[in-house]
N, C-alpha and C positions, 0 to 999 in steps of 0.2 A: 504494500500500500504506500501511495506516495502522497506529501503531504504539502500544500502550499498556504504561504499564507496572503492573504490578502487586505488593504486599506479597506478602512472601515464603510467610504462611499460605494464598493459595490457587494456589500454586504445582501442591501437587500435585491437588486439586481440577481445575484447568484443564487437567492431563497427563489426569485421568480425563474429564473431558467430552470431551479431543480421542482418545481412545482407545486413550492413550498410555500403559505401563505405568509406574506409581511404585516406584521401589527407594530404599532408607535407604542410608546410606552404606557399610554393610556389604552390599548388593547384593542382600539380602534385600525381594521385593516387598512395598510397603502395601497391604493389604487393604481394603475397604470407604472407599474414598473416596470421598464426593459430586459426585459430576460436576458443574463450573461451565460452563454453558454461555450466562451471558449478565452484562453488567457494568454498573452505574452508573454515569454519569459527570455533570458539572453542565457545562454548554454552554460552548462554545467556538468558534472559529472555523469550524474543519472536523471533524466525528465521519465517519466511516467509513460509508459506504453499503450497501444492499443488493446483492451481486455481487461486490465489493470483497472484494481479500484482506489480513488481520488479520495483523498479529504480536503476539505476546506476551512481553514481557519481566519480568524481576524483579530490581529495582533498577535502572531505567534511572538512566543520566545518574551512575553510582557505579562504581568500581573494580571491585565486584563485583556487574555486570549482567550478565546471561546469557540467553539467548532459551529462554522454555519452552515455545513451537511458534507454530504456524500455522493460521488456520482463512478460514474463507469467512464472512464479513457475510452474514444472512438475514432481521434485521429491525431498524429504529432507529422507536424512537418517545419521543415526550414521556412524561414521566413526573412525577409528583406523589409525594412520599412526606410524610405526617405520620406519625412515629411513636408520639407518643404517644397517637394515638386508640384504634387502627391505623390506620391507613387507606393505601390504593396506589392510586393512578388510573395505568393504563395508557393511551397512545392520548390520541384526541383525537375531537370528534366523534360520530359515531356508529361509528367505531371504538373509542371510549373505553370501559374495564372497570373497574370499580371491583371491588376484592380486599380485603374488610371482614368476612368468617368466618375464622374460627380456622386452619379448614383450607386455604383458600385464601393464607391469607397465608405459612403454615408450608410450603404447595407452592411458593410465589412463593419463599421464602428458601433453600429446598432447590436450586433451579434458580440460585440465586447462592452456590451453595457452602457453606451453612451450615445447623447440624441442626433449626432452629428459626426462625422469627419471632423468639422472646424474643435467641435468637442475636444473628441480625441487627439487634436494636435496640440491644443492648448494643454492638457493634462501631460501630453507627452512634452512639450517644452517644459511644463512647472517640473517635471521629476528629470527630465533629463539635460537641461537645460546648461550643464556646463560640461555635458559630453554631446552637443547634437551630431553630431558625425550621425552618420549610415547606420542602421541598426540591423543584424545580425542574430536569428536566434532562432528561437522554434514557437509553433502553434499552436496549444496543446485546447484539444476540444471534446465535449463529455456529453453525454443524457443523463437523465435522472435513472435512480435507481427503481426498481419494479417494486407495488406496493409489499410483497411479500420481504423484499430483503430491506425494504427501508424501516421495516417493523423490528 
């Protein structure tokens, strides 16, 4: 089982990808939140396989870390991001896609939890903003798990 952790703004994003319902702290459900159902990461040792089961955290490694669920690995691949051209290269190969229309990049960003391309560029300069070079890394994307093993 491989484990990531993630900032607390797509906490509830990732409750709505796994098909998990979001309540405020007044216990009153969120409405219309964009389902994350796949994460960037820049290479590492080990990323998480296709088959393999996912945990989700937010704040690991803090006082206040908490598991925000569970899913199933269903696709890792290489990844290419420039943001300031646009540009997204998925894949590798002749599995490679390049995601260079407005619309396409704005669906690419939607599926990482955010309203927008412009979105995700902005969040992508506030984190990475004193390394904007080329980004390099993998894809890593999941389903929810079936009501039996989420039990």
């Amino acid at each position: 089982m491989v484990a990531y952790s993630f900032k607390r703004r797509f906490v509830e994003p990732i409750r709505a990808g796994l098909g998990l319902q979001n309540f405020n702290q007044f216990g009153v459900e969120i409405p219309d939140v964009r389902p994350k159902r796949q994460t960037i990461r820049a290479d590492r040792r080990r990323h998480a396989r296709p088959g393999e089961m996912l945990q989700f955290y937010c704040a690991m490694r803090t006082k206040s870390c908490f598991l925000i669920g569970r899913a199933h690995c269903v696709d890792v691949q290489p990844i290419y991001i420039e943001v300031e051209a646009p540009l997204v290269i998925v894949g590798e190969g002749k599995q490679r896609h390049r995601i260079t229309t407005k619309s396409e990049l704005n669906e690419f960003a939607r599926a990482d939890g955010f309203g927008s391309y412009e979105e995700f560029g902005l969040f992508w300069y506030e984190e990475h903003h004193d390394t904007m070079n080329d980004f390099y890394g993998v894809i890593i994307k999941w389903k929810p798990l079936s009501a039996e093993e989420a039990a």
